[in-house]
N, C-alpha and C positions, 0 to 999 in steps of 0.2 A: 256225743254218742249216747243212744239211749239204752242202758244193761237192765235195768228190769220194769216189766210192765205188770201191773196187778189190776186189777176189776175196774178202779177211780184212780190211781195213780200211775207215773213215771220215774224213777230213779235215774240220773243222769248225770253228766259232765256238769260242770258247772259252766255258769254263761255272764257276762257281762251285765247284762238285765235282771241279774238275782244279788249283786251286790247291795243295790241301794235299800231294797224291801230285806236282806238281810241286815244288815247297819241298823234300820228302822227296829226290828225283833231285839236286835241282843241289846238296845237298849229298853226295852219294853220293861219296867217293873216285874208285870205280873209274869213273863217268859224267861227273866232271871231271875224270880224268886227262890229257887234251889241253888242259886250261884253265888258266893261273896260279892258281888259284884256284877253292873254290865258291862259289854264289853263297849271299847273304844271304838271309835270309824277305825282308824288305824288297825288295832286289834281284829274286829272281822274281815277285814280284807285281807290281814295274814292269814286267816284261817281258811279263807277261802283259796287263798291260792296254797297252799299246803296239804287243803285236802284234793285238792285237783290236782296237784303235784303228785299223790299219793295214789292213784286212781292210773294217773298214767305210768306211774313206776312199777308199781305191784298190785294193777287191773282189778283193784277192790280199793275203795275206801268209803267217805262220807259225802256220798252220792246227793247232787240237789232233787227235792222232790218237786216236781209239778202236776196238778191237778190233770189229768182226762181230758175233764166236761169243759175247763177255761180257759187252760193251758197256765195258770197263775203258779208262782212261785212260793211256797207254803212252807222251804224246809230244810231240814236237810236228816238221812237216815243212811247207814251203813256200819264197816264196820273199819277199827282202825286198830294198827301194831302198838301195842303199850312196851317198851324195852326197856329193860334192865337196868342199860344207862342213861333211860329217860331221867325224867324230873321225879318220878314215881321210886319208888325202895319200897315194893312189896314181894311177897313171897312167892307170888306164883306167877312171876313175869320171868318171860317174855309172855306175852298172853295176845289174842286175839280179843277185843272189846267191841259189841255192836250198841251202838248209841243211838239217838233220836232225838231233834228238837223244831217245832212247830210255829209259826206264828199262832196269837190267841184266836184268834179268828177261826180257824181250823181244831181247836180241841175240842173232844167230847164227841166225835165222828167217827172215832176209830183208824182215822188214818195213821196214825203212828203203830198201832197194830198191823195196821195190811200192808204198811209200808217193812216193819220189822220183818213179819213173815215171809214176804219178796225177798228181802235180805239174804233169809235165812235158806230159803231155796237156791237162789242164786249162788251162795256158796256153797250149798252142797252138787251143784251142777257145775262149779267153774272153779273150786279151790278143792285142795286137799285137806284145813282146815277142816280136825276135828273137836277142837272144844272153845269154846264163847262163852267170852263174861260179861259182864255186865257191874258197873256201881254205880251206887245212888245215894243220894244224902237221906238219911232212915227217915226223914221228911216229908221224901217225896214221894208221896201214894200214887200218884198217877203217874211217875214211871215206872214203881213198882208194880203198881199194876198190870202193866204192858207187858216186864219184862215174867210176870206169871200167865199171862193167856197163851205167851209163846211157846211156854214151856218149860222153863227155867226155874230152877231152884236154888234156894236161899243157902251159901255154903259158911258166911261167914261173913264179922263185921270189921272194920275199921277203922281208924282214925285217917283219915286226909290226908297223907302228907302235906299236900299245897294249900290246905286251909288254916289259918292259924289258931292255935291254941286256943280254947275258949269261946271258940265260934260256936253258933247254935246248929252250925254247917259241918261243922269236924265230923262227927258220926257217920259213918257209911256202910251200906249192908252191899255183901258182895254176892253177886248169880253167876250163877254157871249151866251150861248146860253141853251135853253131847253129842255131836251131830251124827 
């Protein structure tokens, strides 16, 4: 099913045929350079079916992105529930979280922008969902970046829970904004 359509992209279900080209990304170096780590074959493929599990459960989550113009598989952007009794222990959970992540191929486009802002209408058109966060390893400027064109502002930092002590990844700056 296809839930939001923007100028160059699609926001969708996820498909069979976004597996492998995902696998391919989260092990990419330079696409988990914000990340302790890539991910496993194993690993993206839970993610994938989790966040399509999530999509069908509570008709939002971490929607695949496909190109318009080629119909190619570029991504994934949405938003997901962070809970309490998640793995997470921060202060302002339960919280709504819109994320975004690219193959290299596709940065420096904007697409993660027009993809976020899609998001961001969509749920003001189809959730009641009114406040969105956003974290990022204080690192990383170019999702900073995105998550400032959208709109969002800088409320506060912190440490990772799930990244260990010491990492140069620990530090996280957390966004917020209001819908």
């Amino acid at each position: 099913m296809k839930y939001i359509k923007t100028k160059r992209l699609i926001l969708r279900d996820w498909q069979d045929s976004d597996i492998h080209p995902f696998i391919k990304m989260n092990q990419d170096p330079d696409v988990r350079r914000y990340f302790p780590s890539k991910l496993s074959e194993e690993d993206s493929k839970n993610f994938v079916r989790e966040a399509q599990k999530d999509i069908e459960d509570r008709g939002f989550g971490l929607f695949a992105i496909e190109r318009r113009d080629n119909g190619a598989f570029i991504g994934f952007a949405g938003m997901q529930v962070l809970e309490e009794n998640g793995p997470f222990r921060l202060e302002f959970l339960p919280c709504i979280e819109i994320g975004w992540r690219l193959s290299k191929r596709n940065w420096n486009q904007g697409f993660a922008t027009e993809a976020a802002l899609g998001v961001l209408k969509f749920s003001e058109r189809h959730t009641d969902i009114k406040e969105i966060y956003a974290l990022a390893a204080q690192k990383n400027r170019p999702s900073i970046n995105v998550m400032e064109k959208i709109g969002m502002k800088k409320i506060g930092e912190i440490s990772h829970p799930l990244v260990e002590d010491g990492h140069s990844l620990k530090p996280h700056i957390v966004y917020k904004m209001t819908i």
